[in-house]
N, CA and C atoms of all chains as a GROMACS GRO file, in nm:
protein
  555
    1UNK      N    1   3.667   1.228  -0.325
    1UNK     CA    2   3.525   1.194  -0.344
    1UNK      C    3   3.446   1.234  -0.219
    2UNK      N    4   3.330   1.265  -0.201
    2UNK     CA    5   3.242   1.349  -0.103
    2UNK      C    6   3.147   1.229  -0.125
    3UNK      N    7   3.083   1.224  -0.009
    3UNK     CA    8   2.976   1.144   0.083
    3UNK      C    9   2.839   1.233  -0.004
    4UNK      N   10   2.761   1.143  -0.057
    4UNK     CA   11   2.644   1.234  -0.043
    4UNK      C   12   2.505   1.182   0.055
    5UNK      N   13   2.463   1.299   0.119
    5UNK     CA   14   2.368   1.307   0.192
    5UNK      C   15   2.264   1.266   0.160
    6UNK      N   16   2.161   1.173   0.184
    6UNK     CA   17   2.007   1.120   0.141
    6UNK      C   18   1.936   1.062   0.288
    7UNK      N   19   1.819   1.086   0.295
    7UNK     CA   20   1.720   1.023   0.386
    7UNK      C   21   1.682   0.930   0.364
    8UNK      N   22   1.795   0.771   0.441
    8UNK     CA   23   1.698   0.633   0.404
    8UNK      C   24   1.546   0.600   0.355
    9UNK      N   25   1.478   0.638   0.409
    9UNK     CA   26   1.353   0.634   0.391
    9UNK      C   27   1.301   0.678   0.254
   10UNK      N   28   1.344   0.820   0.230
   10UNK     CA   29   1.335   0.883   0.074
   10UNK      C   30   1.388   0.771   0.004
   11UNK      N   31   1.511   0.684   0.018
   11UNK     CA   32   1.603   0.655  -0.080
   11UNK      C   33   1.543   0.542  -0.147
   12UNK      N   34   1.511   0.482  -0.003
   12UNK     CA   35   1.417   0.328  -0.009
   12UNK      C   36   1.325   0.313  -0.069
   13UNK      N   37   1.226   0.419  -0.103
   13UNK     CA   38   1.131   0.469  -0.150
   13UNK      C   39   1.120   0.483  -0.289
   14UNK      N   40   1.242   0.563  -0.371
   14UNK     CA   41   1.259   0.559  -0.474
   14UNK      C   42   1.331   0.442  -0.525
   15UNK      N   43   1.364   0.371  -0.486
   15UNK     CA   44   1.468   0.216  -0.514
   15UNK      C   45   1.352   0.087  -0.541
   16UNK      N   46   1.214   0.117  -0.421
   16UNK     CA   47   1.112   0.069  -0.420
   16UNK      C   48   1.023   0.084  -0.567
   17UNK      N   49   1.032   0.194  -0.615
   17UNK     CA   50   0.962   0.246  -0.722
   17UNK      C   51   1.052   0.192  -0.832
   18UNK      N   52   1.165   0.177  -0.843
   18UNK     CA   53   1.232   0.095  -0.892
   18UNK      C   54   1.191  -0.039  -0.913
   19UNK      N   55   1.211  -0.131  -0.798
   19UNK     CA   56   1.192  -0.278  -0.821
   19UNK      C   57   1.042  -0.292  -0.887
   20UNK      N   58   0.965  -0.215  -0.869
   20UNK     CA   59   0.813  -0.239  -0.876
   20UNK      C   60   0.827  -0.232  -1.054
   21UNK      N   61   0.865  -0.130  -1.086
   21UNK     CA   62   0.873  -0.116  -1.238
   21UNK      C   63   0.939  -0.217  -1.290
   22UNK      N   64   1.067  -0.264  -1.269
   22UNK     CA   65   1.075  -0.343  -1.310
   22UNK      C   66   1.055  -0.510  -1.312
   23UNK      N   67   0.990  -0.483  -1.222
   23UNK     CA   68   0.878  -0.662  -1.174
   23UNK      C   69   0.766  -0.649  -1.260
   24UNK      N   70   0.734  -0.529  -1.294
   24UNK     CA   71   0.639  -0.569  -1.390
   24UNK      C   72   0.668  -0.583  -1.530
   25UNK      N   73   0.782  -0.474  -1.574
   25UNK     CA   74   0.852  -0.536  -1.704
   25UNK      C   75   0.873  -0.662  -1.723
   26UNK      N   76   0.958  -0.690  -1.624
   26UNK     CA   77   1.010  -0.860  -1.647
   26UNK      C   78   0.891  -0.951  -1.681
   27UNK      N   79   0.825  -0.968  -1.598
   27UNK     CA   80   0.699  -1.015  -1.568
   27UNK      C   81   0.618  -1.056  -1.711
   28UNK      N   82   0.574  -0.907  -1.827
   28UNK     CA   83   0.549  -0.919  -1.951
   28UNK      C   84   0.732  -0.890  -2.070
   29UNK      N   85   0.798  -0.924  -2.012
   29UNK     CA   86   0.912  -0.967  -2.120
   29UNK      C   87   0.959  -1.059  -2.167
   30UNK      N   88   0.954  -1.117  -2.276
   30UNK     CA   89   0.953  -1.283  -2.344
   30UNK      C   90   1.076  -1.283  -2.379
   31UNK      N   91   1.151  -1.182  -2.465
   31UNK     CA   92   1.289  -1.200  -2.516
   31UNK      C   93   1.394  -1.227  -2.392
   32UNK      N   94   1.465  -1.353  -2.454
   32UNK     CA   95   1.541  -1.380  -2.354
   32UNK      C   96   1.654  -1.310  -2.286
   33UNK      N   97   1.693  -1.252  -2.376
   33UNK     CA   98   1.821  -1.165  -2.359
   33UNK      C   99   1.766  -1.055  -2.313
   34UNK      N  100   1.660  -0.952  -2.290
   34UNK     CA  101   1.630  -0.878  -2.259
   34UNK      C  102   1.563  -0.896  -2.066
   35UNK      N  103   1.567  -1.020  -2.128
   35UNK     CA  104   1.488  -1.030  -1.972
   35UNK      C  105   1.617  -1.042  -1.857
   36UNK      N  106   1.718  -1.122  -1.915
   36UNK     CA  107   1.841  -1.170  -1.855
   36UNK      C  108   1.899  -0.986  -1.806
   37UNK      N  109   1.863  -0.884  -1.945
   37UNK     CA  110   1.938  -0.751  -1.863
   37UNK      C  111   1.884  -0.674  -1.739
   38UNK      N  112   1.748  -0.724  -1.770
   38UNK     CA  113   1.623  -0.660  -1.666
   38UNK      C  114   1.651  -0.711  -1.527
   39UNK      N  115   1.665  -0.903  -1.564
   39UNK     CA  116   1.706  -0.958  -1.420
   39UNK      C  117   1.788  -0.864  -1.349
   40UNK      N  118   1.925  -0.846  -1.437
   40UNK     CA  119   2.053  -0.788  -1.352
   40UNK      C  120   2.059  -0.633  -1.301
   41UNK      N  121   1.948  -0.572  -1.374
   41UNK     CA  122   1.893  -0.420  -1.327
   41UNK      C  123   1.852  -0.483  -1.209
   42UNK      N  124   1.755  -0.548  -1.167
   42UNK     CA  125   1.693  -0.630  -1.069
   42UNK      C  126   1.732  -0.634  -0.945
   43UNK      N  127   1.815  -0.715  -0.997
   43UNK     CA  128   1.948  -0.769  -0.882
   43UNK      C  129   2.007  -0.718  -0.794
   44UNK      N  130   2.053  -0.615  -0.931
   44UNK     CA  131   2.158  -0.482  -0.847
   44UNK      C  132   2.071  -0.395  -0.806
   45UNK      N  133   1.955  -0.362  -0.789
   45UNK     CA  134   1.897  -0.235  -0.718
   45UNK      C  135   1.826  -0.329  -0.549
   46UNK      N  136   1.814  -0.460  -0.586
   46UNK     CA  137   1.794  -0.553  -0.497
   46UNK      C  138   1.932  -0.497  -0.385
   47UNK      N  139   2.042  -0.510  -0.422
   47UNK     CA  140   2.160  -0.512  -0.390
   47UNK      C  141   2.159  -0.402  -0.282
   48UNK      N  142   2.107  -0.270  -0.361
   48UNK     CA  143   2.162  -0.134  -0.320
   48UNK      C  144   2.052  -0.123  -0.210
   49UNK      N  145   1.885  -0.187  -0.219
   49UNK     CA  146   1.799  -0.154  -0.138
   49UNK      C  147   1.854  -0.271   0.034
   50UNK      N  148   1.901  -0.397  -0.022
   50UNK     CA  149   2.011  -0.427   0.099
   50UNK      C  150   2.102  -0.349   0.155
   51UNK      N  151   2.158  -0.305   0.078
   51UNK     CA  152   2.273  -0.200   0.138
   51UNK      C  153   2.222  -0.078   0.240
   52UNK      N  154   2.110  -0.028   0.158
   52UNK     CA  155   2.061   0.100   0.273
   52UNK      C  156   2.013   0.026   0.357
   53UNK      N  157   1.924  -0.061   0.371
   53UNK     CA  158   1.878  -0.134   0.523
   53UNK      C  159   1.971  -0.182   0.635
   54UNK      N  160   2.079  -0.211   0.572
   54UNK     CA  161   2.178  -0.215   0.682
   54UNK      C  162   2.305  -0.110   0.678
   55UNK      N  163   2.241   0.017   0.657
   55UNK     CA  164   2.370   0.088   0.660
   55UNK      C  165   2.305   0.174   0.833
   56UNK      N  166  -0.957  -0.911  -1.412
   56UNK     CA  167  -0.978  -0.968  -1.217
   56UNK      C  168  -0.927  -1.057  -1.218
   57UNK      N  169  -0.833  -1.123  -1.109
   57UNK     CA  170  -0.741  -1.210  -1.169
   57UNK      C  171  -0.849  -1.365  -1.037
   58UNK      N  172  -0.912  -1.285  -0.963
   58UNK     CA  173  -1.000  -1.449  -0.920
   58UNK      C  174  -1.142  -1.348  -0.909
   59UNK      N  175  -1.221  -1.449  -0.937
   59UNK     CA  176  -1.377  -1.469  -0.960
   59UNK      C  177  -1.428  -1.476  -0.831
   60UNK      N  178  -1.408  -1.363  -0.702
   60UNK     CA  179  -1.455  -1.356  -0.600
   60UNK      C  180  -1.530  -1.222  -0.572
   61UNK      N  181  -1.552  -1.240  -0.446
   61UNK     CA  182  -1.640  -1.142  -0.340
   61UNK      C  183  -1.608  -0.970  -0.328
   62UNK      N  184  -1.463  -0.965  -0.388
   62UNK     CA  185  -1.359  -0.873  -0.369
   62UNK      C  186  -1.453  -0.761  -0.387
   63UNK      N  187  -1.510  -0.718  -0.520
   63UNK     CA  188  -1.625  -0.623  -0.497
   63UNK      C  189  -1.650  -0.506  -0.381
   64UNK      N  190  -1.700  -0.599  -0.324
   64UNK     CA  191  -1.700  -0.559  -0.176
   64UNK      C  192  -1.635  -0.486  -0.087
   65UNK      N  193  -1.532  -0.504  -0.090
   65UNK     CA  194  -1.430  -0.488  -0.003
   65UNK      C  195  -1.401  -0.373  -0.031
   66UNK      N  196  -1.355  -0.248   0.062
   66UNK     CA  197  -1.349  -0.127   0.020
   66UNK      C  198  -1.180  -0.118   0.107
   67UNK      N  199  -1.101  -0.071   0.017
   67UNK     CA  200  -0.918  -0.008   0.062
   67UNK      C  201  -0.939   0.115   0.016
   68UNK      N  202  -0.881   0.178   0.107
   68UNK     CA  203  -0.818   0.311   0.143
   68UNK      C  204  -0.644   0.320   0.094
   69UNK      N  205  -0.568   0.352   0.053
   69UNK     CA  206  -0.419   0.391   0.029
   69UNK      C  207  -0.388   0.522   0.029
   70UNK      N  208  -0.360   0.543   0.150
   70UNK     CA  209  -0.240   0.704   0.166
   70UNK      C  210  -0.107   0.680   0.179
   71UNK      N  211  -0.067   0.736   0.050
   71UNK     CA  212   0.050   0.676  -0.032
   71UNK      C  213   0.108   0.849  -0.096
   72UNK      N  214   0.195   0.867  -0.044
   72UNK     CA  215   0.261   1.025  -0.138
   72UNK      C  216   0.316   0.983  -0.236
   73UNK      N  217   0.413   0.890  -0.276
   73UNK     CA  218   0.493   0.838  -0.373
   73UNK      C  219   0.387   0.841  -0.485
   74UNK      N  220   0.372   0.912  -0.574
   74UNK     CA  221   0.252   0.888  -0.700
   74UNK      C  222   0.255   0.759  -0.744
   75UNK      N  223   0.358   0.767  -0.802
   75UNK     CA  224   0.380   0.611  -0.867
   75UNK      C  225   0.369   0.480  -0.826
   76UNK      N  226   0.372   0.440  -0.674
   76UNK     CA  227   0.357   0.356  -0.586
   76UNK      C  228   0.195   0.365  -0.560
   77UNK      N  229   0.136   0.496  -0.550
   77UNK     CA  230  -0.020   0.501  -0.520
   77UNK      C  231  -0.085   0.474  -0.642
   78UNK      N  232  -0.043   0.511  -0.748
   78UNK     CA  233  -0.139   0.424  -0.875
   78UNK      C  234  -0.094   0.306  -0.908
   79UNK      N  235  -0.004   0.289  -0.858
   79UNK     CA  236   0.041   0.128  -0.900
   79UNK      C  237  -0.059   0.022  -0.821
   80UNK      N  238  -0.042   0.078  -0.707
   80UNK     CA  239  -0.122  -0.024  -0.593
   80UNK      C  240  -0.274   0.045  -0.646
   81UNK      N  241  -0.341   0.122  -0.651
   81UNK     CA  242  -0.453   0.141  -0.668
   81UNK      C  243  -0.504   0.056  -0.825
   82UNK      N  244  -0.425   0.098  -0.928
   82UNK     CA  245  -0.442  -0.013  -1.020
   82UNK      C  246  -0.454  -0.157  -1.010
   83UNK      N  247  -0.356  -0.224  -0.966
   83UNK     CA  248  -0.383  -0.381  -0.953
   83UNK      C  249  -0.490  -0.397  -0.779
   84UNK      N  250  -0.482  -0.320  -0.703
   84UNK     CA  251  -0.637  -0.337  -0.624
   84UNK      C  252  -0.804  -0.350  -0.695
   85UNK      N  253  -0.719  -0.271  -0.755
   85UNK     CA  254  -0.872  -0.219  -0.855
   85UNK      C  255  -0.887  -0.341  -0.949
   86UNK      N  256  -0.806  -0.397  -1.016
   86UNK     CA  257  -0.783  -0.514  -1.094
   86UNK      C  258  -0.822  -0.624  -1.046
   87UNK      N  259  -0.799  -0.653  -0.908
   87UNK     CA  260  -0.853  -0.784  -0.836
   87UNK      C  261  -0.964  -0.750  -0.765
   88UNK      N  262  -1.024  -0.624  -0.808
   88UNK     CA  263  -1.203  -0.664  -0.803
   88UNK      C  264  -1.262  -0.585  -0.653
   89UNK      N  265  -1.154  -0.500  -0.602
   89UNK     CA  266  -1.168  -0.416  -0.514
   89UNK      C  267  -1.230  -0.236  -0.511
   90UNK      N  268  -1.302  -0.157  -0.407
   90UNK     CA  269  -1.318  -0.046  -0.428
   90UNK      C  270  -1.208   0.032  -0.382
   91UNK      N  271  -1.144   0.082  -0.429
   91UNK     CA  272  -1.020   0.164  -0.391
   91UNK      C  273  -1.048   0.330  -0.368
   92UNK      N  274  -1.012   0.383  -0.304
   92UNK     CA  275  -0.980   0.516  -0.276
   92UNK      C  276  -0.852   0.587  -0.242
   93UNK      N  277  -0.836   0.644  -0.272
   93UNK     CA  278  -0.652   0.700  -0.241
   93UNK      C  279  -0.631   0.847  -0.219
   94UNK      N  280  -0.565   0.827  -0.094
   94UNK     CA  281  -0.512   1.002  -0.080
   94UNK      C  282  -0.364   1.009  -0.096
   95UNK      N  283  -0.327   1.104  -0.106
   95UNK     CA  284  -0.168   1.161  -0.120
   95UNK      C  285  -0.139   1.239  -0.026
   96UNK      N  286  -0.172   1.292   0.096
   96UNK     CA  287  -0.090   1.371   0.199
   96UNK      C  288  -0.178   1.276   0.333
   97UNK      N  289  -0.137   1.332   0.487
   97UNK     CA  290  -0.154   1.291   0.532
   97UNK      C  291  -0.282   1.382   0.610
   98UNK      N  292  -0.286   1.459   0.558
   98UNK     CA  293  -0.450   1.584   0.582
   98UNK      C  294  -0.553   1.553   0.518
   99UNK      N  295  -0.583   1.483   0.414
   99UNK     CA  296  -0.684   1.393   0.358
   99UNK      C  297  -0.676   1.248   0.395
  100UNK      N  298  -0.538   1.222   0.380
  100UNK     CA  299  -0.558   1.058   0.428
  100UNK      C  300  -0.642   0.997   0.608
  101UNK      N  301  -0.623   1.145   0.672
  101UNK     CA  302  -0.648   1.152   0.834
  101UNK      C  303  -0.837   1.153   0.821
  102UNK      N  304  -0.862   1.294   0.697
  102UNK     CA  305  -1.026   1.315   0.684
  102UNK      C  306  -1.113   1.142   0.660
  103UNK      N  307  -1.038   1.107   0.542
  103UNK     CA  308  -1.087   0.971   0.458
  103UNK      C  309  -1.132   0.871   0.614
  104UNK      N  310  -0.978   0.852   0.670
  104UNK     CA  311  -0.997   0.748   0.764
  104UNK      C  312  -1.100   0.782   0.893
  105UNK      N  313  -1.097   0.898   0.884
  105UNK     CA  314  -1.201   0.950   1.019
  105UNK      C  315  -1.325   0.870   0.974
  106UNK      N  316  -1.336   0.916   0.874
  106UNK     CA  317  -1.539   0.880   0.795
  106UNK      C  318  -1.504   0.725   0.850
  107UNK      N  319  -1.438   0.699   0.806
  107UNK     CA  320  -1.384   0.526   0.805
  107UNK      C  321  -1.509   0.465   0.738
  108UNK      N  322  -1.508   0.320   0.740
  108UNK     CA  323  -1.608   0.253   0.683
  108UNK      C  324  -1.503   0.141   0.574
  109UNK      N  325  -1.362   0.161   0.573
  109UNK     CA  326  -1.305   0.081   0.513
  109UNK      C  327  -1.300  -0.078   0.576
  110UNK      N  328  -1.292  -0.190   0.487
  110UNK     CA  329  -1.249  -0.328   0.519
  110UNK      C  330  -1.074  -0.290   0.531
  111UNK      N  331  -0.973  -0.227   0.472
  111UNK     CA  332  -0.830  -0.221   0.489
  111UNK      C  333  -0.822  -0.074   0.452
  112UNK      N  334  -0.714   0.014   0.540
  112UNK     CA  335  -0.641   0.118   0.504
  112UNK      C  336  -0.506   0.086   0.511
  113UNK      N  337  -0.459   0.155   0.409
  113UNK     CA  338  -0.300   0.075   0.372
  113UNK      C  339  -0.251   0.245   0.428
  114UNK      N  340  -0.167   0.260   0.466
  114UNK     CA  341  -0.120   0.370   0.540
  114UNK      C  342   0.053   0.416   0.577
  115UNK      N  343   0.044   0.468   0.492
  115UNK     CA  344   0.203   0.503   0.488
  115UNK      C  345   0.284   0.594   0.589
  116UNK      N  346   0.400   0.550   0.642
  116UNK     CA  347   0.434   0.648   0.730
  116UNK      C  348   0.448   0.774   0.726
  117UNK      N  349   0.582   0.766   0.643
  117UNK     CA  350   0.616   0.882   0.591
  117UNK      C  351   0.493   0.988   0.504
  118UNK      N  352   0.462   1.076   0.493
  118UNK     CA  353   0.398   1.169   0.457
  118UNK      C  354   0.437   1.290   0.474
  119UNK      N  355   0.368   1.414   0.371
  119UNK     CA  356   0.350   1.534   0.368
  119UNK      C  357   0.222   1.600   0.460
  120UNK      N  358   0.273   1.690   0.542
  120UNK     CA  359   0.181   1.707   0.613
  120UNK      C  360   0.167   1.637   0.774
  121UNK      N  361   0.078   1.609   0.782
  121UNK     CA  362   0.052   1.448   0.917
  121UNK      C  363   0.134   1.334   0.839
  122UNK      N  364   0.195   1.297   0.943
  122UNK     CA  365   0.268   1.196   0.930
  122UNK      C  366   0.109   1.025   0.940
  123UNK      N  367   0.159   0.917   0.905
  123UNK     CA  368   0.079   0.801   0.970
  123UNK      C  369   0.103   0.828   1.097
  124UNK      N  370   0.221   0.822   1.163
  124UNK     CA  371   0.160   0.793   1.318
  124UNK      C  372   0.076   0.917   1.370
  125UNK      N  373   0.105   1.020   1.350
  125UNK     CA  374  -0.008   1.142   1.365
  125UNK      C  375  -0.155   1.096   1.345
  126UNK      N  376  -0.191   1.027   1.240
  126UNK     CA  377  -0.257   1.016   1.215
  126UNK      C  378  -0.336   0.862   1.331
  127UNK      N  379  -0.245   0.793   1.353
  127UNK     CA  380  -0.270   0.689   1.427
  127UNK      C  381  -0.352   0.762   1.533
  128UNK      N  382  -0.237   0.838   1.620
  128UNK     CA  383  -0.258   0.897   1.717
  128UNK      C  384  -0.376   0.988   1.766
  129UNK      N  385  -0.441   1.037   1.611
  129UNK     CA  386  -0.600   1.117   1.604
  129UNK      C  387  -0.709   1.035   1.614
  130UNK      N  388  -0.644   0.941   1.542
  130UNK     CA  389  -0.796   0.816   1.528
  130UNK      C  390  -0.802   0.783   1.699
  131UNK      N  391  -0.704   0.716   1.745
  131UNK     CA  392  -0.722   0.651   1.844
  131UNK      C  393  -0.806   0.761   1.981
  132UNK      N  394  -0.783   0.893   1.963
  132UNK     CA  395  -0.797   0.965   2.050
  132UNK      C  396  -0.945   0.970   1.998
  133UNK      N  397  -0.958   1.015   1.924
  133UNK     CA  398  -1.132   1.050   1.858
  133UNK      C  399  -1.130   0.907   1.737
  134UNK      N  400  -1.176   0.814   1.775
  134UNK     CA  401  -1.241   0.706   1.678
  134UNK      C  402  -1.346   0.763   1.545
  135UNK      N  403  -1.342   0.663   1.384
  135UNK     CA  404  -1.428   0.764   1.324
  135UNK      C  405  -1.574   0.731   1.315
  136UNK      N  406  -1.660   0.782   1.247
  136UNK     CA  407  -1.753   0.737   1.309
  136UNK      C  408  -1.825   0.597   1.280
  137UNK      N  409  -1.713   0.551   1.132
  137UNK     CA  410  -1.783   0.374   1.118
  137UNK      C  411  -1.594   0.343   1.131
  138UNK      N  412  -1.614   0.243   1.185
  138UNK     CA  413  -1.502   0.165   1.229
  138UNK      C  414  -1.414   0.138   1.092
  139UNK      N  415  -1.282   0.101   1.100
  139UNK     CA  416  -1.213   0.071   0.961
  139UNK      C  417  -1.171  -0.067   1.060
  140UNK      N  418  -1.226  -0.145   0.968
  140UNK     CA  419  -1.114  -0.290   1.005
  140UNK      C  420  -1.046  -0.399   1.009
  141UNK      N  421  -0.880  -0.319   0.931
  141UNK     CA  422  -0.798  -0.337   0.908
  141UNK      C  423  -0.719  -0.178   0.888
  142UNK      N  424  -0.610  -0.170   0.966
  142UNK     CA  425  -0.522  -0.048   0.927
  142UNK      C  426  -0.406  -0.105   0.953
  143UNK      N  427  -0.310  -0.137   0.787
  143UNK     CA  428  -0.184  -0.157   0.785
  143UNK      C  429  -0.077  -0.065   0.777
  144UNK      N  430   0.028  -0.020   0.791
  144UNK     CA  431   0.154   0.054   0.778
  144UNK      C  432   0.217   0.029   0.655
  145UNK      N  433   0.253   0.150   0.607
  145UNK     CA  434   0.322   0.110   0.491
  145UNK      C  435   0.490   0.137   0.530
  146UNK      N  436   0.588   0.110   0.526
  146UNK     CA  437   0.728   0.167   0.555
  146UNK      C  438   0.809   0.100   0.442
  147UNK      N  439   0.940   0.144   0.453
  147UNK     CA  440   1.030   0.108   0.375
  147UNK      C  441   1.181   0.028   0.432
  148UNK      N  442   1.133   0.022   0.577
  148UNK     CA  443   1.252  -0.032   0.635
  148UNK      C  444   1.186  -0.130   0.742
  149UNK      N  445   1.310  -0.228   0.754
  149UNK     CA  446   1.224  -0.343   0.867
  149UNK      C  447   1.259  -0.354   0.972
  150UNK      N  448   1.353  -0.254   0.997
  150UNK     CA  449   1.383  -0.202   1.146
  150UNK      C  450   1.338  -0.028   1.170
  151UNK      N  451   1.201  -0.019   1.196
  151UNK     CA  452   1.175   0.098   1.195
  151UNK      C  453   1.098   0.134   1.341
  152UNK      N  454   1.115   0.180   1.445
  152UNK     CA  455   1.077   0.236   1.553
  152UNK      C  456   0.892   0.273   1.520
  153UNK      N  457   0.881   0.286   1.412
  153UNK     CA  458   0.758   0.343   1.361
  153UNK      C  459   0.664   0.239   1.332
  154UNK      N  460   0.711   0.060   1.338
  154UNK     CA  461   0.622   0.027   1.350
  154UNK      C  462   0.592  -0.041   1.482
  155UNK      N  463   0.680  -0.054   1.593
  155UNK     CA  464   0.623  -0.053   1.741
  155UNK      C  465   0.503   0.052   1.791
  156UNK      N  466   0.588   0.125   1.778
  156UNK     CA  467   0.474   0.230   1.798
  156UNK      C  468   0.358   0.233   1.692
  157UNK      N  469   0.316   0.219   1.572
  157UNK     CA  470   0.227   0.188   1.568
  157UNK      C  471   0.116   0.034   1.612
  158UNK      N  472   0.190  -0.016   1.627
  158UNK     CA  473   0.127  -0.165   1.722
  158UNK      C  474   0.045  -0.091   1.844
  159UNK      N  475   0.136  -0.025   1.864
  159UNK     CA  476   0.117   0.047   1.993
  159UNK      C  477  -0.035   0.108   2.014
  160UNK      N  478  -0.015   0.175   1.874
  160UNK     CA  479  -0.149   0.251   1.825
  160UNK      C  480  -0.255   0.181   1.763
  161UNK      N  481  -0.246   0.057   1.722
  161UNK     CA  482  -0.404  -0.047   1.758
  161UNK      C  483  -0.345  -0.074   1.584
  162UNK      N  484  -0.253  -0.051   1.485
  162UNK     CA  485  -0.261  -0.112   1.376
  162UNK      C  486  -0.280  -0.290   1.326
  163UNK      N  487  -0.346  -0.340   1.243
  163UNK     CA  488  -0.342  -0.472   1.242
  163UNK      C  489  -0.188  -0.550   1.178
  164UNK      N  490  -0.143  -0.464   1.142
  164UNK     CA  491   0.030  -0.503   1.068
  164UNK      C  492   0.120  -0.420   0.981
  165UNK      N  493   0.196  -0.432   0.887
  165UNK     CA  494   0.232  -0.348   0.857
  165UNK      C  495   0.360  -0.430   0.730
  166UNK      N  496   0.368  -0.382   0.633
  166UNK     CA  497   0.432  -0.387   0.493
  166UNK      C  498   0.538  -0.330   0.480
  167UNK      N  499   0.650  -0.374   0.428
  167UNK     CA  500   0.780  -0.344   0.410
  167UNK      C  501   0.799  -0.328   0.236
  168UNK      N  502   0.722  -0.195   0.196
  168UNK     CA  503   0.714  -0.159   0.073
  168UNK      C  504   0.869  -0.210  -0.011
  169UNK      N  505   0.987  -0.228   0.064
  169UNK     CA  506   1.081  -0.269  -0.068
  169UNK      C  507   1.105  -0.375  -0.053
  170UNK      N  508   1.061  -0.441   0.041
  170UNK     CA  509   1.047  -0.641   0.042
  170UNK      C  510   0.948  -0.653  -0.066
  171UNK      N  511   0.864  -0.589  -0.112
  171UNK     CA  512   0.765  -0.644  -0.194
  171UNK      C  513   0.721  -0.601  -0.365
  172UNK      N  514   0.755  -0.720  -0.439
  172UNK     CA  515   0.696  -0.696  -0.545
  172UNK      C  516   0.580  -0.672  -0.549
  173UNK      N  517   0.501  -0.632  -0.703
  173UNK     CA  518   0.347  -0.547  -0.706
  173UNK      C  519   0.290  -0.682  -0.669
  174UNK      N  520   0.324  -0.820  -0.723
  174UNK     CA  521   0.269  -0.914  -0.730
  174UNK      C  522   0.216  -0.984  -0.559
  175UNK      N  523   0.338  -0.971  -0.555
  175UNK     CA  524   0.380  -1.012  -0.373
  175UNK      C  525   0.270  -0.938  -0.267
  176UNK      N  526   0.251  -0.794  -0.274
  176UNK     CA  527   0.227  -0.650  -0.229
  176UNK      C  528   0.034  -0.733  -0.217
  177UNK      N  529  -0.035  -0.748  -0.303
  177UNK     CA  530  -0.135  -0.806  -0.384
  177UNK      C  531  -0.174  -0.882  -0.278
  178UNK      N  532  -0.083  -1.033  -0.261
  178UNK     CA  533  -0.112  -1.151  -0.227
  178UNK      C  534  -0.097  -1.100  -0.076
  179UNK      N  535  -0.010  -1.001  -0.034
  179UNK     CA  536  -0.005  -0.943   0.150
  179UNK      C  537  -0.157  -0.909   0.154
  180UNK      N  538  -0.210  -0.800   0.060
  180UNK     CA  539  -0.303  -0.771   0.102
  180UNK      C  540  -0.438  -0.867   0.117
  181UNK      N  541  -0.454  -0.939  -0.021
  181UNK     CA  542  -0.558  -1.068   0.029
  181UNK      C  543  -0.559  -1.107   0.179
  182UNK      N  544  -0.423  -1.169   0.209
  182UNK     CA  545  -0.441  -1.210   0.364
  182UNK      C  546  -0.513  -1.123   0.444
  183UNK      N  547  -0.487  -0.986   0.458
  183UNK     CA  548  -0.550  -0.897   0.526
  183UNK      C  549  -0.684  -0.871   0.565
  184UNK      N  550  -0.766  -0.920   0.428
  184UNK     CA  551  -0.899  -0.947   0.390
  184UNK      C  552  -0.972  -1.049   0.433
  185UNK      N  553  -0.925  -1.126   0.416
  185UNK     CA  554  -0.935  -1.287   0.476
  185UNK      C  555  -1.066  -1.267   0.531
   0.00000   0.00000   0.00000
């Protein structure tokens, strides 16, 4: 497996554009189960935007 | 408009390259009753802020073109000719060298675009306004 190369800043950026979209989905989503998958999209890009800040 | 205030008034600037991040924030600014203007590189975002005359410029580091601190670094040398005041940083990291140095360069603070929801992002900027 190979390392791939990205510019924190770029990465953060698009991960950012991420959470934003989906804060606003959640935000207008009523179904429960749908919201519960959105949370965990959420979560985990929460996760990954931790990860680059301390890498 | 989500409060029945003064906001009107208040004129933001956002030089923002990320499209999607610059209409996002220009939308819900615009929503809570603000005049918004927005550039996308840092060769218009530098012209805009010269004129100045803004209550907040939201100001992103990273850019195409002039970087923000480039841009810091023009204002401060040649001021524009109506004062802006409030100029925040936009970045994506909270250990960034880029925002000492802009302190450095007379900014009033500065935003950690992936600490913040749109909602969150909103309520930073009110304070700013204050």
């Amino acid at each position: 497996m190979s390392d791939i190369l990205v510019d924190n800043h770029d990465f953060l950026g698009k991960l950012s554009v991420i959470k934003n979209c989906l804060s606003l989905v959640l935000e207008k989503e009523k179904d429960h189960h749908k919201k519960e998958l959105l949370e965990m999209a959420a979560g985990t890009n929460q996760q990954l935007i931790d990860h680059v800040k301390t890498a | 408009m989500s409060e029945g205030n003064n906001n009107s008034k208040k004129k933001i600037l956002v030089v923002e390259d990320e499209k999607y991040l610059r209409e996002l924030y220009v939308e819900m600014l615009e929503e809570e009753g603000y005049l918004v203007d927005s550039k996308e590189n840092g060769e218009d975002g530098y012209v805009a802020i010269k004129k100045g005359g803004y209550d907040l410029v939201l100001l992103d580091v990273m850019l195409p073109g002039m970087d923000g601190l480039e841009i810091l670094k023009k204002i401060k040398d040649s001021p524009p000719e109506k004062p802006n005041k409030n100029i925040v940083l936009l970045t994506n990291l909270s250990v960034d060298l880029s925002i000492s140095k802009g302190i450095a360069l007379g900014i009033q603070g500065y935003l950690i675009k992936s600490d913040l929801t749109p909602g969150e992002f909103v309520e930073k900027v009110r304070k700013y306004l204050k």
